[in-house]
C-alpha positions as CSV (number, residue, x, y, z in Angstrom):
1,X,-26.8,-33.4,-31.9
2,X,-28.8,-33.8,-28.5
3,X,-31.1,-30.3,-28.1
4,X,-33.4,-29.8,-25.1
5,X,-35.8,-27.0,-25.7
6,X,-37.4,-25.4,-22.2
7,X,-38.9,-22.3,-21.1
8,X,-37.9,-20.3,-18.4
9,X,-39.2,-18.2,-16.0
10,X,-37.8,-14.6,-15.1
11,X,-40.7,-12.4,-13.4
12,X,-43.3,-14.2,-14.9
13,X,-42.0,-13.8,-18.4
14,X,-40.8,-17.0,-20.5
15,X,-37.7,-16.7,-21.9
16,X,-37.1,-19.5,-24.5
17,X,-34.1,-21.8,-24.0
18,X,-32.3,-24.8,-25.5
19,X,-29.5,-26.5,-24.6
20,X,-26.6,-28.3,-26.7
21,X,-25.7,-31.3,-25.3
22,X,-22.8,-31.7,-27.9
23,X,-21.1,-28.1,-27.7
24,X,-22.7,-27.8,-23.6
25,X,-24.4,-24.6,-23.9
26,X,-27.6,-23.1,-23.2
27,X,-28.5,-20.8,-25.8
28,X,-31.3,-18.2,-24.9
29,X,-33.9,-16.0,-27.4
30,X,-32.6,-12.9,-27.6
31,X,-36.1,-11.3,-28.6
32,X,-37.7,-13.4,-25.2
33,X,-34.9,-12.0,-23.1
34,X,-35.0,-7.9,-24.6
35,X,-38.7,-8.6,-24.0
36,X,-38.4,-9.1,-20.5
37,X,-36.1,-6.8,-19.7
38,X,-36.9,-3.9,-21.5
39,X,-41.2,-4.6,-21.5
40,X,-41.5,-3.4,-25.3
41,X,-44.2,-4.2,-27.5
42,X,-42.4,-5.3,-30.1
43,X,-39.2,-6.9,-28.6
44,X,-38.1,-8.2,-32.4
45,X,-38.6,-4.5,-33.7
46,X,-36.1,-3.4,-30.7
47,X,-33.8,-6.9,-31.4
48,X,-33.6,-5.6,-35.0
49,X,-32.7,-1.5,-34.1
50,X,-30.4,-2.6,-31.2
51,X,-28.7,-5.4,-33.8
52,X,-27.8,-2.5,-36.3
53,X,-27.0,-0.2,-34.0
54,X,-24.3,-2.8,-32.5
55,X,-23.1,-4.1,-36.2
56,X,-22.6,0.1,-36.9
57,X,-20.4,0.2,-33.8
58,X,-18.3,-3.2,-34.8
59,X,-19.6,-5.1,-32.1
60,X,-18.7,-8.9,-32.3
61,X,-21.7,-10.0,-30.2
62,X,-24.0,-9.9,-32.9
63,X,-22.1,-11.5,-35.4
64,X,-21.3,-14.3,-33.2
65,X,-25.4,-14.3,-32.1
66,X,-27.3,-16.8,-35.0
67,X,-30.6,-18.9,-35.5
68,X,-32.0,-22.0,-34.2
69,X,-35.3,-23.7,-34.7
70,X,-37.8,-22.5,-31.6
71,X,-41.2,-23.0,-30.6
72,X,-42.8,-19.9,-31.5
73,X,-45.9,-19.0,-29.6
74,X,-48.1,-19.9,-33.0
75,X,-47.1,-23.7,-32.1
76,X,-44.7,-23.8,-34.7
77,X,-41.1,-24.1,-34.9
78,X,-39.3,-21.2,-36.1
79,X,-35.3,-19.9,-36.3
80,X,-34.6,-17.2,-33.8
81,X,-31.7,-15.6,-32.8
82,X,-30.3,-16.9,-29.7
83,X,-27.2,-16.1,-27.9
84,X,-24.9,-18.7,-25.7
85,X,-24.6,-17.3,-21.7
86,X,-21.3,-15.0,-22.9
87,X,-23.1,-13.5,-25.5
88,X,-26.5,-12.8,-23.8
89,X,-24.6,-10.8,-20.9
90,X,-23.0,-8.4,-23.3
91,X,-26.2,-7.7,-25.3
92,X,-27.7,-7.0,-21.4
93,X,-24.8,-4.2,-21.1
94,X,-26.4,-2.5,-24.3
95,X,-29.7,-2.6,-23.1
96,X,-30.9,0.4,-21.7
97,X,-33.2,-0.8,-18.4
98,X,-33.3,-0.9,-14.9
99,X,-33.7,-4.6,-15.1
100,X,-30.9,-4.8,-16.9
101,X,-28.7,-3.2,-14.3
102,X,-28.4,-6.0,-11.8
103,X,-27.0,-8.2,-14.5
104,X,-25.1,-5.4,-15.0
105,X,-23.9,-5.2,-11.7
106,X,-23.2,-8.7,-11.3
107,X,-20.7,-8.9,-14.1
108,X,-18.5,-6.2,-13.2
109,X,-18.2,-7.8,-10.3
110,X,-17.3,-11.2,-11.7
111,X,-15.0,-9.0,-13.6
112,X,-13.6,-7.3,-10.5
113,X,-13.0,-11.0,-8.8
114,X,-11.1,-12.5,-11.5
115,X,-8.9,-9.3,-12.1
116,X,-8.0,-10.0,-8.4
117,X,-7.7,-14.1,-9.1
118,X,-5.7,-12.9,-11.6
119,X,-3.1,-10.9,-9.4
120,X,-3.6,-13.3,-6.5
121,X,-4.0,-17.1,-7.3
122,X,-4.8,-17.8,-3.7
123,X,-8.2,-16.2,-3.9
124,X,-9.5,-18.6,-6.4
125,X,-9.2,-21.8,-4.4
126,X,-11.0,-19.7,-1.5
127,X,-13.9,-19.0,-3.7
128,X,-14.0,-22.6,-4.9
129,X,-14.3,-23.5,-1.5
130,X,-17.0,-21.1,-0.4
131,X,-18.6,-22.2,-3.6
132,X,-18.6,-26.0,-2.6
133,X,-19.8,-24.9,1.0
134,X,-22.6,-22.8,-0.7
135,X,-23.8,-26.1,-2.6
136,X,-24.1,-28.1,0.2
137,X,-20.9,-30.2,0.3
138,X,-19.3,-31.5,3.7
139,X,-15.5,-30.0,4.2
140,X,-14.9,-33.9,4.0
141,X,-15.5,-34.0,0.3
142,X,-14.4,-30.7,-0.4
143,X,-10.8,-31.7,1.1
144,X,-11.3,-34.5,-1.1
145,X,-12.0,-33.0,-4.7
146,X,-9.0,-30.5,-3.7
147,X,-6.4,-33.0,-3.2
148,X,-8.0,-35.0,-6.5
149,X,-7.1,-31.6,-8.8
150,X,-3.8,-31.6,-6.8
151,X,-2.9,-35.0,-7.4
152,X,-4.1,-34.9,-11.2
153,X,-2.3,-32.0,-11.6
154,X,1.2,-33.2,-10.3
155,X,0.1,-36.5,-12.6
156,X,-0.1,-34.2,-15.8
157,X,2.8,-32.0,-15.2
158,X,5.0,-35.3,-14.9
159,X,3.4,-36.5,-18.5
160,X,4.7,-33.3,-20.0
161,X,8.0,-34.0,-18.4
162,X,8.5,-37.1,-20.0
163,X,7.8,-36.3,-23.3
């Protein structure tokens, strides 16, 4: 199992990450992350309140949430909780913090846009395109990469014909 452990950067706080090359993730400390966005003192003493408080009310999250081996800030590594990008954005709608309320924001309007995807599939291949534009492809390749899902598309749906 490939792991890349690095430290980012949000205000001027480190939040500890790693990434899982074999599952594809990037799992995040939860204790770095309630840290920064809530400015506590003790952000495992708040990790450990906000844990049972979510376990009392059946949340999932936390069950889901588990350990890997971190570099702690003794130089040593040691298992923390961590949670995968899903799981990190529903623990930010418990928190109770005005930083926490731009990630908040954001995500109900992810939500809102793939409700409307949802109703209207047409939207999605606009955003796609927007998206590509934002990243700094040329229409050229764009045109390109749509016609390559198109074609691959029509290739599988035939496959499932035949068999």
């Amino acid at each position: 199992m490939t792991k890349h452990q690095a430290l980012q950067l949000f205000e001027e706080r480190k939040v500890r990450t790693l990434w899982d090359a074999e599952q594809e993730k990037w799992f995040f400390s939860i204790v770095d992350t309630i840290g920064v966005l809530t400015d506590s003192l003790d952000a495992g003493a708040y990790w450990r309140k906000l844990k049972q408080r979510l376990k009392a009310e059946g949340n999932e999250t936390v069950t889901n949430c588990h350990g890997l081996k971190m570099l702690a800030s003794d130089g040593k590594m040691r298992i923390t909780d961590v949670a995968d990008t899903e799981q990190l954005f529903r623990l930010i709608q418990s928190i109770p913090s005005p930083k926490a309320e731009p990630f908040k924001l954001w995500l109900a309007q992810i939500a809102s846009e793939r409700l409307d995807e949802m109703q209207d599939p047409e939207l999605s291949i606009d955003r796609a395109l927007e998206r590509y534009l934002q990243l700094g492809y040329s229409e050229n390749w764009i045109n390109q990469r749509l016609k390559s899902i198109e074609i691959r598309k029509e290739l599988t749906d035939e496959w499932k014909k035949k068999e």
